[in-house]
C-alpha atoms as an extended CHARMM CRD file, in Angstrom:
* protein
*
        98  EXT
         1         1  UNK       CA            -15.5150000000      -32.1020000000        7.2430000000  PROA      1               0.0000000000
         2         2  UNK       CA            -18.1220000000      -31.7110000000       10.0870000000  PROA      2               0.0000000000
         3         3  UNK       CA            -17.7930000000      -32.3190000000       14.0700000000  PROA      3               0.0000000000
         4         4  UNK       CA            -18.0730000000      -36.0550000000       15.1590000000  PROA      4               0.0000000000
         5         5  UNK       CA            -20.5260000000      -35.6050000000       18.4360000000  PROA      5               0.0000000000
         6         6  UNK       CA            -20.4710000000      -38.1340000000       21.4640000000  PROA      6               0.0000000000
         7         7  UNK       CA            -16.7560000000      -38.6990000000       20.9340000000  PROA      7               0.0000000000
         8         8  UNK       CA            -16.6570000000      -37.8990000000       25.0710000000  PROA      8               0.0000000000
         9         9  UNK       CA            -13.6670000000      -35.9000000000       26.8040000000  PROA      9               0.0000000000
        10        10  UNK       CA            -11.1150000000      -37.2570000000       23.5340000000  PROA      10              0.0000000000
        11        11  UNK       CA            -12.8810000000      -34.9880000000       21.2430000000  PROA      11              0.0000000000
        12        12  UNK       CA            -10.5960000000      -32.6840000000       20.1190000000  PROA      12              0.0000000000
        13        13  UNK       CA             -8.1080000000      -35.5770000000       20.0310000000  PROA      13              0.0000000000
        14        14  UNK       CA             -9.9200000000      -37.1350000000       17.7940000000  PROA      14              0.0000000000
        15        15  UNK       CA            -10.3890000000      -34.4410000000       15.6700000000  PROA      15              0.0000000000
        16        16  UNK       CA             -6.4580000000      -33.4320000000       15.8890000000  PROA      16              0.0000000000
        17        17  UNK       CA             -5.5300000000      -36.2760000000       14.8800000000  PROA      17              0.0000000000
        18        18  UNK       CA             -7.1420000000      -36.4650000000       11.3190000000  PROA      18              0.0000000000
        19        19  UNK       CA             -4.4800000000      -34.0400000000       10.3300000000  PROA      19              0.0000000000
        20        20  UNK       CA             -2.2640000000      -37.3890000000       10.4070000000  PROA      20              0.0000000000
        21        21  UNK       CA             -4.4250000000      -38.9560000000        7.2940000000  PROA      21              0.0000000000
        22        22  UNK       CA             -4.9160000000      -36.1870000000        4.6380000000  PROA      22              0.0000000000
        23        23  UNK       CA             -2.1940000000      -37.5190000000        1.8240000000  PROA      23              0.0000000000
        24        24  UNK       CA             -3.1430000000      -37.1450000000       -1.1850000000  PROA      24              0.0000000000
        25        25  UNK       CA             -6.2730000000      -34.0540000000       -0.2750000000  PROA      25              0.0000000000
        26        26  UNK       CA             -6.0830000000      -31.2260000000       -1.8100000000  PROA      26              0.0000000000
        27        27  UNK       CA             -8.3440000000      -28.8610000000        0.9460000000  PROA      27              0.0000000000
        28        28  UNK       CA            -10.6320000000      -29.5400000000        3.8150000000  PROA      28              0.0000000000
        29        29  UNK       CA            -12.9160000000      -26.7100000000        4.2140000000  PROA      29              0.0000000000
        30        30  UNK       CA            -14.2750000000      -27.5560000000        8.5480000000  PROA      30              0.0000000000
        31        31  UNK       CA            -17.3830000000      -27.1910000000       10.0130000000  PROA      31              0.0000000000
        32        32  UNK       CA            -18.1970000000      -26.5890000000       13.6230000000  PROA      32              0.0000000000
        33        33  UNK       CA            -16.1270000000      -25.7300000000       16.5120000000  PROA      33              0.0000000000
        34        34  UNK       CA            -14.7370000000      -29.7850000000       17.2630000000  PROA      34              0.0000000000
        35        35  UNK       CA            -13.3150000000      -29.2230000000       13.5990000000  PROA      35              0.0000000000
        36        36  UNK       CA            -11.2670000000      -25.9260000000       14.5380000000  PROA      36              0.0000000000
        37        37  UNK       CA             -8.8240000000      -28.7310000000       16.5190000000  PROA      37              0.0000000000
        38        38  UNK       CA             -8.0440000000      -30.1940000000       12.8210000000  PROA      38              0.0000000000
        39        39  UNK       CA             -7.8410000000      -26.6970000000       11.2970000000  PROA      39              0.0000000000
        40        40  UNK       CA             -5.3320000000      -25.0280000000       13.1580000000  PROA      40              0.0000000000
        41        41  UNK       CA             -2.7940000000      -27.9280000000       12.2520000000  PROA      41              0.0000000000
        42        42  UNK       CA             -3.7350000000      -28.0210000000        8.2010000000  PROA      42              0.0000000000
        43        43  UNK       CA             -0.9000000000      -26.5820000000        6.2850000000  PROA      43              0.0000000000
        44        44  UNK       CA             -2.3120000000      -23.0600000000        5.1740000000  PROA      44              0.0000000000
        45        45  UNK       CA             -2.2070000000      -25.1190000000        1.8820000000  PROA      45              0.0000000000
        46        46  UNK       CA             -5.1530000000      -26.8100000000        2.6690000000  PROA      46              0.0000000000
        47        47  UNK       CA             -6.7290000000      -25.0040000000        4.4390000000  PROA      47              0.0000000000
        48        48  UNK       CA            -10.1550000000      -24.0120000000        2.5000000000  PROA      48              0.0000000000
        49        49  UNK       CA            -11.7320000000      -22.4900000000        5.4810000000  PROA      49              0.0000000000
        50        50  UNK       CA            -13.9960000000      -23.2120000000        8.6460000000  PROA      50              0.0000000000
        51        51  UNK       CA            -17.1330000000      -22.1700000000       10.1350000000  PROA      51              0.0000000000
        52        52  UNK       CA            -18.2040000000      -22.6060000000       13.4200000000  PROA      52              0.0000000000
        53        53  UNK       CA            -21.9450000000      -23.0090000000       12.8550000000  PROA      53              0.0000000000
        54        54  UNK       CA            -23.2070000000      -25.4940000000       10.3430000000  PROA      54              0.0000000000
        55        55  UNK       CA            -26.7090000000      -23.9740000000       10.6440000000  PROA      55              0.0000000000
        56        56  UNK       CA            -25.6530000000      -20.7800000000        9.1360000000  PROA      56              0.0000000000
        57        57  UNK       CA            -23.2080000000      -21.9840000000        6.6230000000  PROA      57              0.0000000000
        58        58  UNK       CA            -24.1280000000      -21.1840000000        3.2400000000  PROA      58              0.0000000000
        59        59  UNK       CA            -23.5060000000      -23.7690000000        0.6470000000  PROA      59              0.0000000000
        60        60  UNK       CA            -22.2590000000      -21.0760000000       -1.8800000000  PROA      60              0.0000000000
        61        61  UNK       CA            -19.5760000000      -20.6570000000       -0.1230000000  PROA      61              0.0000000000
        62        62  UNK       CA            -18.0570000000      -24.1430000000       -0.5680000000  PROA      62              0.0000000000
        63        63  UNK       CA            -19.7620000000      -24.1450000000       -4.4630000000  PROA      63              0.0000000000
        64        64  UNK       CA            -17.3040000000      -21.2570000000       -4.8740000000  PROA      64              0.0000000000
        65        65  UNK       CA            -14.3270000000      -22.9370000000       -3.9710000000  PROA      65              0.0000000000
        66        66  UNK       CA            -14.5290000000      -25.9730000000       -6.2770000000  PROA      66              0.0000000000
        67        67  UNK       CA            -14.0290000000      -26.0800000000      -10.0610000000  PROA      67              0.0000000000
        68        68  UNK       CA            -14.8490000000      -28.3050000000      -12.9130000000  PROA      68              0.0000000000
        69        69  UNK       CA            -13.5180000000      -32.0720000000      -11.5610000000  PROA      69              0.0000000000
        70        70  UNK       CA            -13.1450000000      -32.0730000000       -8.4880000000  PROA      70              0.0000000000
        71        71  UNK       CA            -14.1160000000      -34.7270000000       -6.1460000000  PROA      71              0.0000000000
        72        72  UNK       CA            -15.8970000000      -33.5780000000       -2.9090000000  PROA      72              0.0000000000
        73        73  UNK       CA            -16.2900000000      -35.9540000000        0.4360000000  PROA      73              0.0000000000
        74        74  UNK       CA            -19.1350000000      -34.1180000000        3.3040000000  PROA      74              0.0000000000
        75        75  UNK       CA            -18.4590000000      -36.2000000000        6.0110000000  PROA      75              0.0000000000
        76        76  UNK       CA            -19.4870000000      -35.4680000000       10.0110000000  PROA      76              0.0000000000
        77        77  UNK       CA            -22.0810000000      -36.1550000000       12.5840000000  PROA      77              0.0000000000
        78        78  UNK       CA            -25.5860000000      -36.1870000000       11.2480000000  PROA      78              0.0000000000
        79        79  UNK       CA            -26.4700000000      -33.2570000000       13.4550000000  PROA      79              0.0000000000
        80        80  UNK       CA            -23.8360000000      -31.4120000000       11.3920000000  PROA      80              0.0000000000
        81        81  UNK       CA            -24.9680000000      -31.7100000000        7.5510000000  PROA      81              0.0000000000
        82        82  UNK       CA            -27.9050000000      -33.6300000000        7.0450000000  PROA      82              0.0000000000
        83        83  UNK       CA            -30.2700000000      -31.8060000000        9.8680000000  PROA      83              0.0000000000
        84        84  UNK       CA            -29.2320000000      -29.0170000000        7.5610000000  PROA      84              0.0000000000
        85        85  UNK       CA            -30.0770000000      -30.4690000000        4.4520000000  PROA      85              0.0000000000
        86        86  UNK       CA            -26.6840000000      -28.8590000000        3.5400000000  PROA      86              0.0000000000
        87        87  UNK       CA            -25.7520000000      -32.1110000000        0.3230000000  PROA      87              0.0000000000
        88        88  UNK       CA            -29.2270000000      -31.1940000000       -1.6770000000  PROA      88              0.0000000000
        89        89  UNK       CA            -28.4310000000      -27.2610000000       -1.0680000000  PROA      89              0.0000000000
        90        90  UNK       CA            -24.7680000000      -27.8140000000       -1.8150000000  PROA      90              0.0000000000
        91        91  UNK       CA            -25.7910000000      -29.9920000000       -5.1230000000  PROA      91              0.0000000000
        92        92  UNK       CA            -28.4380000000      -26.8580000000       -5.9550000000  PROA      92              0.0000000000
        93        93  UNK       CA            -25.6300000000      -24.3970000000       -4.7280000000  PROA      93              0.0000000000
        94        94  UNK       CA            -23.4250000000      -25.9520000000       -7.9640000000  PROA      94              0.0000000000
        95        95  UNK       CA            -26.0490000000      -26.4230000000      -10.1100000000  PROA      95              0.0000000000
        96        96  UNK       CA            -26.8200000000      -23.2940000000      -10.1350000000  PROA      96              0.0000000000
        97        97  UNK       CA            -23.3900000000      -22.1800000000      -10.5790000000  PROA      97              0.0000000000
        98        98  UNK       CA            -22.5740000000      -24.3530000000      -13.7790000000  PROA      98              0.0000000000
């Protein structure tokens, strides 16, 4: 999961309070530093990581954490992922790792 930009001075509210709807996820890996609000209340259960930078985050990183079956959801402000092209480097990132 990625920032959401132009949420205004609720931001971190926002992002705080997705904590309340993961039932039934396994892991949320966070990206950017909106998304550190959500991470510090996962359960260290799911907590698959966070980086503050979605420029600089490397898509192996996440391909490393998944296995054969799971079910992956990139979700956050276009400015976070798809500026990055980070879905056709994560999709090469796994492709390459099958």
């Amino acid at each position: 999961l990625g920032d959401m930009l132009e949420l205004g001075a609720e931001a971190a509210a926002y992002h705080r309070a997705i904590s309340a709807h993961l039932d039934g996820i396994d892991g949320v890996y966070c990206v950017g530093p909106l998304m550190h609000n959500l991470f510090e209340l996962l359960p260290a259960g799911k907590r698959l990581g966070w980086h503050e930078d979605p420029a600089t985050l490397e898509p192996q990183t996440i391909a490393a954490l998944l296995r054969s079956g799971d079910t992956v959801v990139v979700k956050g402000s276009k400015k976070i992922f798809w500026v990055n092209k980070f879905v056709p480097r994560l999709l090469a990132a796994l492709e390459a790792k099958a």
